[in-house]
N, C-alpha and C positions, 0 to 999 in steps of 0.2 A: 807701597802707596806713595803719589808723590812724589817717584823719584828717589825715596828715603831709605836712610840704610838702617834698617832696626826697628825695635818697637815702637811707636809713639805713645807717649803717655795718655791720659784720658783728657779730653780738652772741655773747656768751660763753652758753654753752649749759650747761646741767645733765642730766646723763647718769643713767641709771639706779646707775650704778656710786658715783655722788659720792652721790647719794640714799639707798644701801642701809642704812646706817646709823639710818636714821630713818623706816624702813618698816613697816607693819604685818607685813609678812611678807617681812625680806629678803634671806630665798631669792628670791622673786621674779624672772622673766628675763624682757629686753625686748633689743632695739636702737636704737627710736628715740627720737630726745633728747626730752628730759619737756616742757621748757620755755627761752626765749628770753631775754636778758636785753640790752637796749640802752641803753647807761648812757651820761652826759652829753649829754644832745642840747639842742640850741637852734636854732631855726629861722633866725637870724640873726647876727652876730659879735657885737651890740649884746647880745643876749639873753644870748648865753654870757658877754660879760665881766661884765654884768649878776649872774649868777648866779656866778660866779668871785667875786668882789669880796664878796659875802655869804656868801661860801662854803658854798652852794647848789649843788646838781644833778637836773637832772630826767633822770629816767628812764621808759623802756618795758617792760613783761616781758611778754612774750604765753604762756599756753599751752593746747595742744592738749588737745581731749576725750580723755580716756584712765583707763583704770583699771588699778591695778596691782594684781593677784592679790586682786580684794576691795573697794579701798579708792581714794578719787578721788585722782586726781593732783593734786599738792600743792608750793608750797615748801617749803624745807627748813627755816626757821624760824630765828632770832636772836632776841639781843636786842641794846638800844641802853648802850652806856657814860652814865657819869653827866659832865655838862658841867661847866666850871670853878665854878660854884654850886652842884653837890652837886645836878642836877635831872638824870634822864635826858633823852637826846635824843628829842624824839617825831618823828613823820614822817605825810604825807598823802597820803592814795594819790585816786582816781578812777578808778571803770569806765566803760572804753571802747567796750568788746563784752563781750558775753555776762553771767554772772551769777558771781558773787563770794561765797564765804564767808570770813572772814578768825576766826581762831580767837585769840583772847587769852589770854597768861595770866602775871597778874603773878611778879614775880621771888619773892616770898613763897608762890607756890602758895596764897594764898588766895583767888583769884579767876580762874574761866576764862567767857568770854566767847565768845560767836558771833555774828558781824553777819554779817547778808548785803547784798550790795548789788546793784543792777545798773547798767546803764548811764546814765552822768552822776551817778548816786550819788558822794559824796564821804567818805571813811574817814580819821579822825585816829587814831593811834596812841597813846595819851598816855605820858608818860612811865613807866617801868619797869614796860613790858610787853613780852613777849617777843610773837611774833607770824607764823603762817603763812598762806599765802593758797591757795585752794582750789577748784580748777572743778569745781562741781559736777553738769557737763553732759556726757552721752553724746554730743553730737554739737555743741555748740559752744564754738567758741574764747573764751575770755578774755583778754584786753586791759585791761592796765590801766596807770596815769601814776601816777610818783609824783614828789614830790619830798622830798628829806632834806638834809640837813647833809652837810658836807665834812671837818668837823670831829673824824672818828670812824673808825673800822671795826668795823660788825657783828661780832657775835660768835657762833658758831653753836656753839661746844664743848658748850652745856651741852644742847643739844638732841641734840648726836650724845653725846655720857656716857649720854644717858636714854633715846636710843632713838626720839627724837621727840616730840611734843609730849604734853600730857598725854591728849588724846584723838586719838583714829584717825577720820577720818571715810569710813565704809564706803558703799560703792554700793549698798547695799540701804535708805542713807536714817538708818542707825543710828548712832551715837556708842561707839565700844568705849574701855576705857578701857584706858590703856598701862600693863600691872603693873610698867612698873619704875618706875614715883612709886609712894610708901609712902602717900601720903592726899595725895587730891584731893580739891575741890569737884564738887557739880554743878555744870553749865555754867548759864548766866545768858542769857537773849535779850532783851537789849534792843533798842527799836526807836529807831534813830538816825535815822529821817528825821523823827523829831519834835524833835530836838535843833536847836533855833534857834542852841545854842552854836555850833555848826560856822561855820553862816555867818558868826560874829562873828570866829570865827581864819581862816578860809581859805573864799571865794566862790568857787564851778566858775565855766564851765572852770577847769578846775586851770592852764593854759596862761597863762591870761590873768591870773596874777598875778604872773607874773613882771613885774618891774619897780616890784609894790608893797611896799614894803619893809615898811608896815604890817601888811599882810595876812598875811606868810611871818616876820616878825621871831620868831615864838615856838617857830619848830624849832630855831633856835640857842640863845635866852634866854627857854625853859620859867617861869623864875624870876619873870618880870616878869607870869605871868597866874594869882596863884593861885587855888586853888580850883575855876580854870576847865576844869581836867581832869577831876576825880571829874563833873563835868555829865554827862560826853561819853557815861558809863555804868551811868549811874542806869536802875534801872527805870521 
């Protein structure tokens, strides 16, 4: 599955019911679970202590094509705490299968972002951005790797306060916007496979950096690459 060598454990599941809160319409009924979540995996013991010791984790989230009353199935959206330097924590995802929208938007609301990716695409999250991820496919799965910091827990309160993110992304292709934010932006589409910066913080396979401490150094210590964030989402 995935690409993966070996068993995966059982992963913790997100329900329509943990979701309702941040739905375009959530009245909304369903039963089956939205999406998968397989958290700390390492193909080998070397790899986990590897990633242990940097306090580091790579994870899986796979989810199913699905539309909920309208609107594409979606996570449920965080943001990152700010690390002992006053910098948020960023994180780096990679599609595995299928195709990827990840929706941005800074903690100031002055800024919302849409990137899409697809498979082998690589996504940085820069620091103090909130951020949901979004399969945009009626009939295929998304997969996608990430890895983040250890050093933290997500925080999702200000997305279930508001209802979800600041925009809805609906199945008919359109961006509706969430009236419970007082003034939002319009959304921004930059094209990130022109961003040679990526390559410079973190080289796909995403897998195969475990071990380079170079490479992943700057999900913990943001501080040590300035500037090099605003890059990630220039037009």
């Amino acid at each position: 599955m995935l690409g993966w060598d070996g068993t995966l454990p059982l992963p913790s599941v997100r329900t329509i019911e943990e979701m309702r809160p941040v739905l375009a319409d959530p009245s909304c009924e369903g039963n089956a679970p939205l999406y998968f979540m397989y958290r700390d995996l390492a193909k080998s013991d070397a790899d986990r202590e590897w990633l242990h010791s940097h306090l580091l984790r790579y994870d899986l989230t796979v989810i199913p094509p699905c539309t909920l009353c309208g609107e594409w199935v979606k996570t449920k959206g965080h943001y990152h705490p700010k690390n002992p330097a006053g910098i948020g924590y960023p994180e780096v995802y990679e599609v595995q299968e299928g195709e990827a929208k990840y929706l941005l938007q800074s903690r100031w609301l002055d800024d919302v972002v849409m990137i899409s990716a697809h498979a082998g695409d690589i996504v940085i999250i820069p620091p103090d951005y909130g951020h949901i991820s979004i399969n945009p496919s009626a009939d295929k799965t998304l997969a996608m790797a990430n890895i983040v910091s250890t050093a933290f827990e997500s925080e999702y309160g200000e997305y279930e306060t508001l209802h979800g993110a600041a925009y809805y992304a609906m199945s008919d292709g359109s961006l509706r916007k969430n009236p419970y934010y007082p003034k939002i932006p319009e959304v921004r589409y930059p094209d990130v496979h022109e961003r040679s910066v990526m390559h410079r913080l973190c080289k796909g396979p995403l897998y195969n950096c475990i071990g380079n401490e170079a490479m992943l150094m700057f999900l913990n210590y943001p501080e040590q690459y300035p500037g090099i964030f605003q890059e990630l989402l220039k037009d």
